[in-house]
C-alpha positions in Angstrom: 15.3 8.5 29.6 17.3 9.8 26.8 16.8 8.6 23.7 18.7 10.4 21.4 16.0 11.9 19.7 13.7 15.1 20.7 10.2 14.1 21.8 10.8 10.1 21.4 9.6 8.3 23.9 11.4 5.1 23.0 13.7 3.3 25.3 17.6 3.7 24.1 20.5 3.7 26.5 23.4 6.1 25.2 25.9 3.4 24.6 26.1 0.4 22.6 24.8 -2.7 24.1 21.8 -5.0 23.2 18.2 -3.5 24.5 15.2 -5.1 25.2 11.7 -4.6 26.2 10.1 -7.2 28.5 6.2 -7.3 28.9 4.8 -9.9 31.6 1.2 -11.7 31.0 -0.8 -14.2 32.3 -4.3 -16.2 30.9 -6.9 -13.4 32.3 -5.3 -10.9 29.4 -7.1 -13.5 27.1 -7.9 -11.8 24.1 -7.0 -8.2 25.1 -4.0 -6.2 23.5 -0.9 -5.7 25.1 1.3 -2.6 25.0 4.9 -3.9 25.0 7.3 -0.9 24.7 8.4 1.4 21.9 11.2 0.6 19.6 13.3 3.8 18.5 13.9 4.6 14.3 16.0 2.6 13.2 16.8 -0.5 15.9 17.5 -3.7 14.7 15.6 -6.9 15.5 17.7 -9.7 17.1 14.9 -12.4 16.2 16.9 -15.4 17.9 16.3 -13.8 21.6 12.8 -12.1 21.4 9.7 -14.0 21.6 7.8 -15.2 24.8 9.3 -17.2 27.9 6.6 -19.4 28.9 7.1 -19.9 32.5 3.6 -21.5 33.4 1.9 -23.5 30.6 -1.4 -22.1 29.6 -4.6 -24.9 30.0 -7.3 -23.3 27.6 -9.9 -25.5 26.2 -8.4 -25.6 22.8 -6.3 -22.3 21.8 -3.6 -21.0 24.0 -1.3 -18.8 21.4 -0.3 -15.2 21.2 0.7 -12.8 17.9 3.6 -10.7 18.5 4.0 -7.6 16.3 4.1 -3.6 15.7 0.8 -1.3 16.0 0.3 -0.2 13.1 -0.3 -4.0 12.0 -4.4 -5.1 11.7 -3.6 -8.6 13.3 -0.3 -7.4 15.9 1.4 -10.3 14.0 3.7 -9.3 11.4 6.4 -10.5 13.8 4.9 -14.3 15.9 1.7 -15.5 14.3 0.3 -18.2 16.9 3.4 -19.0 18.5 1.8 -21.8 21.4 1.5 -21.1 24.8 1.0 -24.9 26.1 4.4 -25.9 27.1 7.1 -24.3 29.2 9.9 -23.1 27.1 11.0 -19.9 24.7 9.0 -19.4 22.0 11.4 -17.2 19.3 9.5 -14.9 17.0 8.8 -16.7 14.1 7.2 -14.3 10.9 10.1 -11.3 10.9 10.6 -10.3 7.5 12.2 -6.7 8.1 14.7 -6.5 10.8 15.2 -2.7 11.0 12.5 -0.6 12.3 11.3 2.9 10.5 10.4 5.5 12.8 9.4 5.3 16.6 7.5 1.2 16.1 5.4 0.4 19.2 5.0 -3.4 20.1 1.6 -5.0 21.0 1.1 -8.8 21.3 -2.5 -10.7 21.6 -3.5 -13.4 24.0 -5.7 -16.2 22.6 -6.9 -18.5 25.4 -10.2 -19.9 25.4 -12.8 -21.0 27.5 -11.8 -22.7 30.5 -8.5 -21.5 31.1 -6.8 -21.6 34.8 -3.4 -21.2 34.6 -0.4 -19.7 32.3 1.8 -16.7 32.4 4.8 -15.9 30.2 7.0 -12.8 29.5 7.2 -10.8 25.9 10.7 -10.6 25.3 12.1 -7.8 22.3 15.8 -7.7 21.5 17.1 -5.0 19.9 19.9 -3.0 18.9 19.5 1.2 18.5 20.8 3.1 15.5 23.7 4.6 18.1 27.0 4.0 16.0 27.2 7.5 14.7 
């Protein structure tokens, strides 16, 4: 897909409209790390719309969160820090200090879910807007 720039492999429509990237999980990716997508230089955040959809509650013992945020971040939460996974609803990011992205950002998000757990599954929602008003 073309992205507007050489050798990008981030996902960027050639006209101006809102993008996204949509990741699905479900309890059994408990404490693994999920590739979302890649956001490309310079896209805007739309914090409002991204976070997770949680379409069936998650039933862990005592934890059922996820951290949302880009690679190159230790904890994958500079962008949702345990937003809760127990109740069906949207979640919205809630730690997004910078808004614009520098250089190609991939997205990860971790599952925390502990013992016990038998149901849950959500989707990873991003919103963003590409640098395309030249």
């Amino acid at each position: 897909m073309a992205t507007g720039t050489p050798g990008s492999t981030a996902r960027q429509l050639p006209y101006q409209c809102v993008h996204y990237l949509r990741k699905r999980f479900t309890f059994a990716d408990n404490g693994k790390t999920i590739d979302i997508g890649t956001l490309p230089d310079g896209a805007l955040l739309i914090k409002p719309i991204s976070g997770v959809m949680v379409n069936q509650a998650f039933n862990g013992a005592t934890t059922n969160t996820l951290d949302i945020g880009p690679s190159t971040d230790p904890g994958t939460d500079l962008w949702a820090t345990v937003l809760a996974l127990g109740t069906i609803g949207f979640i919205p990011l809630d730690e997004v200090v910078t808004l614009l992205v520098s250089g190609d950002t991939k997205v990860q998000a971790k599952v925390v879910s502990t013992t016990g757990a038998t149901t849950g599954s959500g989707v990873i929602v991003i919103a963003y807007i590409p640098n395309n008003d030249q």
